[in-house]
C-alpha positions as CSV (number, residue, x, y, z in Angstrom):
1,X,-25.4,-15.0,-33.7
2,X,-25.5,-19.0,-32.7
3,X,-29.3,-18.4,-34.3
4,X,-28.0,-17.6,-37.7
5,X,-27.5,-19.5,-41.0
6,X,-24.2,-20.9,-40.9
7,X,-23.6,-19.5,-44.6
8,X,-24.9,-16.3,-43.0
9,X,-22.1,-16.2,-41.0
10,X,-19.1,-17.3,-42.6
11,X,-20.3,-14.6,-44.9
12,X,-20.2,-12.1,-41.8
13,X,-17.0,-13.1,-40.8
14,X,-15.5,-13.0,-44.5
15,X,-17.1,-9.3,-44.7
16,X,-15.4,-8.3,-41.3
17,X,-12.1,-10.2,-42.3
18,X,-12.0,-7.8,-45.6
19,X,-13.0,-4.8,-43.6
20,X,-9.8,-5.2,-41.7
21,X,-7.9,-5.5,-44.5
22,X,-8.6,-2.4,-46.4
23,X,-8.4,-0.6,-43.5
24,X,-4.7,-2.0,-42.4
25,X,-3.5,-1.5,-46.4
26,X,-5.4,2.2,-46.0
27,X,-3.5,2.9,-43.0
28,X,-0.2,1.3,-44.4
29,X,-0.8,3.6,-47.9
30,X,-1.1,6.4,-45.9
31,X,1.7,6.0,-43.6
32,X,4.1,5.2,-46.8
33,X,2.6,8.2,-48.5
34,X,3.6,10.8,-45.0
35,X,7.1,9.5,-45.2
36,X,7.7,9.1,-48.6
37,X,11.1,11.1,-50.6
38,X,14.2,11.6,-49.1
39,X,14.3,14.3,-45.9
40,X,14.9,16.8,-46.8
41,X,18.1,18.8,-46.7
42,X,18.0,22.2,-44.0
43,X,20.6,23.9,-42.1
44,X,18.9,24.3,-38.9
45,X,21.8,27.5,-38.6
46,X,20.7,29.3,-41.9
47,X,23.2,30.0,-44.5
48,X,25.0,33.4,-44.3
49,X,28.5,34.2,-44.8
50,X,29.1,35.2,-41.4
51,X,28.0,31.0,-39.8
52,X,30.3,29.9,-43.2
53,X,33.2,31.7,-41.7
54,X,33.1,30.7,-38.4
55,X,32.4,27.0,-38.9
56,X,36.0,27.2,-41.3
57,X,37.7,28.9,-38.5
58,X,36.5,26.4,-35.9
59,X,37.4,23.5,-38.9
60,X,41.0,25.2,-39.3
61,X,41.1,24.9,-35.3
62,X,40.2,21.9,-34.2
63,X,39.9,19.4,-36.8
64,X,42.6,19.9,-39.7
65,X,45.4,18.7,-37.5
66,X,43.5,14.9,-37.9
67,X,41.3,15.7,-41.4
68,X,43.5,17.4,-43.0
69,X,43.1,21.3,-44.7
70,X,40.0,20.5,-47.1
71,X,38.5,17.5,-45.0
72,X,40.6,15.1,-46.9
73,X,42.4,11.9,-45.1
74,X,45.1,13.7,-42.9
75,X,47.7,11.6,-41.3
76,X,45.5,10.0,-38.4
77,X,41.6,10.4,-39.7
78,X,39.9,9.4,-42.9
79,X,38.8,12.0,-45.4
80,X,35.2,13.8,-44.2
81,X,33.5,13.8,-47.9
């Protein structure tokens, strides 16, 4: 390169400078673009009536004496919801 026209070269680097550029706002787009909207809501468990009763029962067992009956502020927790 040292035998090149300075212009030449400066031009060179500007090109390679820009190159890098696109390719990092590409790559930034496209990254943005994969994560975009909010996640998406699943039950990893599935939603039957059989899992809704027994996650009440274990509620009604082990958290209702701090929550309170619907998940509202009992006496020593805050409400849930």
């Amino acid at each position: 390169m040292s035998g090149r026209n300075p212009k030449i070269r400066l031009r060179a680097l500007a090109l390679r400078r820009n190159g890098l550029i696109v390719c990092l706002l590409v790559s930034t787009a496209v990254v943005a673009w994969g994560q975009s909207g909010p996640p998406k809501d699943t039950n990893p468990l599935g939603y039957n009536k059989q899992l809704i009763a027994e996650g009440g029962e274990l509620y009604a067992h082990t958290c209702t004496a701090c929550h309170g009956v619907n998940g509202a502020a009992g006496e020593r927790a805050p409400a849930l919801a």
